[in-house]
Structures are given as C-alpha cells and as structure tokens.
C-alpha positions as CSV (number, residue, x, y, z in Angstrom):
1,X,-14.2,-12.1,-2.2
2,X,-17.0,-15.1,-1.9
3,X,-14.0,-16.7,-0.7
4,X,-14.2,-14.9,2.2
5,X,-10.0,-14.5,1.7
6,X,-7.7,-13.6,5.4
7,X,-6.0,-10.7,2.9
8,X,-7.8,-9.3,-0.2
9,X,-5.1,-7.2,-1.7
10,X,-5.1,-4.9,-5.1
11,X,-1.9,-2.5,-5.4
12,X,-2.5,0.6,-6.0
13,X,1.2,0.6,-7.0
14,X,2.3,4.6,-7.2
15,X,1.2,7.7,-6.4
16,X,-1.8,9.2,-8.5
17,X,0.2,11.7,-10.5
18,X,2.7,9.1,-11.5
19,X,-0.1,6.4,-12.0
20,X,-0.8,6.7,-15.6
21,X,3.1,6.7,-16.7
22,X,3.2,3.1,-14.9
23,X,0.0,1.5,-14.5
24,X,-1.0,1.9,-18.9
25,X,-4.2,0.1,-18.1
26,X,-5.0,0.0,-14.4
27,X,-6.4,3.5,-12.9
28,X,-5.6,5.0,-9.6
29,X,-9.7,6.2,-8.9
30,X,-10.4,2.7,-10.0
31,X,-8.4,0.9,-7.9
32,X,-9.8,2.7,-5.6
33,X,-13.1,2.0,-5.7
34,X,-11.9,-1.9,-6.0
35,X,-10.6,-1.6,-2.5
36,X,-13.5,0.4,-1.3
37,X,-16.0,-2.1,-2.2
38,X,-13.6,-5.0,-0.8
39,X,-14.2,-3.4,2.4
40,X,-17.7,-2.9,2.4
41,X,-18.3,-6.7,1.7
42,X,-17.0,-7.2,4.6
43,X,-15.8,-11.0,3.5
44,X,-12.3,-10.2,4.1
45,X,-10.6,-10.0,7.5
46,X,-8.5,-7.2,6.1
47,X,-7.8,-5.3,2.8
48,X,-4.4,-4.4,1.6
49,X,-2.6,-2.8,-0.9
50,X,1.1,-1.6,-2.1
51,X,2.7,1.1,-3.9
52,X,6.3,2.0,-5.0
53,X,8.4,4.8,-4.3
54,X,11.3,5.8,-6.3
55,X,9.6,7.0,-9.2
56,X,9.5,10.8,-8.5
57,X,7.1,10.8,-6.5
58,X,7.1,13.5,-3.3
59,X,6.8,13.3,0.0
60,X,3.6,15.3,-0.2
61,X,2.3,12.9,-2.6
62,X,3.2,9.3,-1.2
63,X,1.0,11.0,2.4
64,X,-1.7,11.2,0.1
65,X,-1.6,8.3,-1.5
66,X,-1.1,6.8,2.4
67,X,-4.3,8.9,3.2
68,X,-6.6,7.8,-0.1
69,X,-5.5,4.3,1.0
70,X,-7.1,4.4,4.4
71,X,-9.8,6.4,3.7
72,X,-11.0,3.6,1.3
73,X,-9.9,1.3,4.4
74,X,-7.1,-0.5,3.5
75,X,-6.3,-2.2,7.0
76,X,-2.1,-2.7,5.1
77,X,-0.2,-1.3,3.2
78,X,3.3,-2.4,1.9
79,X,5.1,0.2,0.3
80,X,8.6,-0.7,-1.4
81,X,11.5,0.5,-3.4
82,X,10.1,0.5,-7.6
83,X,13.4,-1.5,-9.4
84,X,13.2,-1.3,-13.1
85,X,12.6,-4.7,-14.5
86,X,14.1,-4.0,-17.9
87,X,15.7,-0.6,-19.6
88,X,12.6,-0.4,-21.8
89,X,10.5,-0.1,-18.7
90,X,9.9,3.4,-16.5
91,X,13.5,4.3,-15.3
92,X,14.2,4.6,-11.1
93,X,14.4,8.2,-10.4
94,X,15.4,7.6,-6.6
95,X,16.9,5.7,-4.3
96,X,14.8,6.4,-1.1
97,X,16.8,6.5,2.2
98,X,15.4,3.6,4.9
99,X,14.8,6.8,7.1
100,X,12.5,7.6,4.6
101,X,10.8,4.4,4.5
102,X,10.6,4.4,8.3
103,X,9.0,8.3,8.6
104,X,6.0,6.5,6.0
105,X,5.8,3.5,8.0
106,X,5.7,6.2,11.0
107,X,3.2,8.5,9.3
108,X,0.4,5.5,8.1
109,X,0.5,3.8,11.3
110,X,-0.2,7.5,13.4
111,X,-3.1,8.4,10.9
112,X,-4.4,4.6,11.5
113,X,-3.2,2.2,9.1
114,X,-3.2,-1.0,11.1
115,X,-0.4,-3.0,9.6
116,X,2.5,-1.4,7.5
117,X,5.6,-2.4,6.3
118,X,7.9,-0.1,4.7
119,X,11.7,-0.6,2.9
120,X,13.6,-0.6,0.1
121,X,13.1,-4.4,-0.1
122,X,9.6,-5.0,1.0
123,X,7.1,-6.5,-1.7
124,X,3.6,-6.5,-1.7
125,X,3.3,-10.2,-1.0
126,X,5.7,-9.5,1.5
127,X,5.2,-12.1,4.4
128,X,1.3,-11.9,4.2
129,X,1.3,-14.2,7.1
130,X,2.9,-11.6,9.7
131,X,1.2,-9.0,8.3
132,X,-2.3,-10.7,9.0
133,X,-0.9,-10.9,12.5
134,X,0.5,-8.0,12.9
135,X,-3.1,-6.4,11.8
136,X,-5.1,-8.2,14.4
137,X,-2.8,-7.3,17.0
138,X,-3.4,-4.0,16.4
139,X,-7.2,-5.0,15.6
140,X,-7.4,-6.3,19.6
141,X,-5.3,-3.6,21.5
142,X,-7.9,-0.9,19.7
143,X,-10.6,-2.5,20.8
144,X,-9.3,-2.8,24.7
C-alpha cells in the first residue's frame, strides 16, 4: 500500500461457508479486514477482490459474499468459474450457466460495486487495465 498501487487486490476467493474447505490457511473475516483497512488508507485508487463459484455455493450466499465485499469497499470484483487444478484438490461441484454470471454481475453493480466482471472464464487478474478504467468511469458519471 506505501506504494500507493492503481489496484490493491486480495481475493477473498469463495463464499464464507465454503471458505475453510478451500482457503486451509487464509480466513474469510480476515480477508476482510485486509481489504477494509486497504480502503481506509486511502493509498489505493481502488480495492478489488475475486471469488469462485462452482464450489456449492448458493445463490443466497455468493449475494452475500457480493454484499460483505462492498461493505468493506471493494471498488471490483471479479468473480469466475473455480476449475480444479489437480484430482487431489477440492472437486467442481457446478458448472454455472453465463446467465448466472450475468444476474451477479447485474446484482453487484445495482447494490454499487463500481467495476465487475463476471464469467466462467474471468480471473482475478483479469485485464486489471480495463477494469481500472472501467471503475473510474463509473467513479466520474457518480459524481456528475
């Protein structure tokens, strides 16, 4: 953060009841708080993170998760279709429909999330460029 980055991003990666089968050492309320305090610096333009869907997660939950997000003001978020990496890893339990991906996208964006992109292929580095300028677009028309 004293580098004063465009983007400070920390995934939060998955919803908060599914976070402790994925994220063995990371913690959803910490993580959190790691984007909360990013924001209260101040010393980044915007804060971001990402999450997966895919997992089991519900529809219910991934609103949440879009709502804890924003309430800890993440400016972005990326959420994305979870692949497993290996078969020893945590096993895909869906295959989300694009729709789906678009009612989220939808959703964030209405309850003020800046910047969000939203499908099966999108990654949380996912063209950090557009998304910065996508995010002070919406920064500027808000303040008209």
């Amino acid at each position: 953060l004293n580098e004063k980055p465009d983007i400070f991003n920390h995934n939060i990666e998955t919803v908060k009841e599914i976070s402790h089968k994925i994220r063995h050492i990371a913690n959803y309320d910490r993580s959190l708080k790691v984007l909360k305090y990013a924001k209260k610096t101040n010393k980044a333009i915007f804060v971001k993170s990402g999450f997966m869907v895919g997992l089991g997660e519900t529809e219910k939950q991934v609103k949440q998760t879009i709502k804890d997000l924003l309430f800890v003001g993440c400016d972005i978020i990326t959420i994305g279709q979870y692949l497993q990496p290996n078969k020893h890893k945590y096993p895909i339990k869906a295959f989300i429909h694009p729709d789906q991906f678009k009612m989220y996208e939808e959703y964030a964006t209405s309850i003020g999330i800046k910047c969000v992109m939203s499908g099966p292929f999108v990654r949380s580095s996912f063209n950090a460029e557009i998304l910065k300028n996508k995010a002070l677009q919406t920064t500027k028309a808000n303040k008209k």
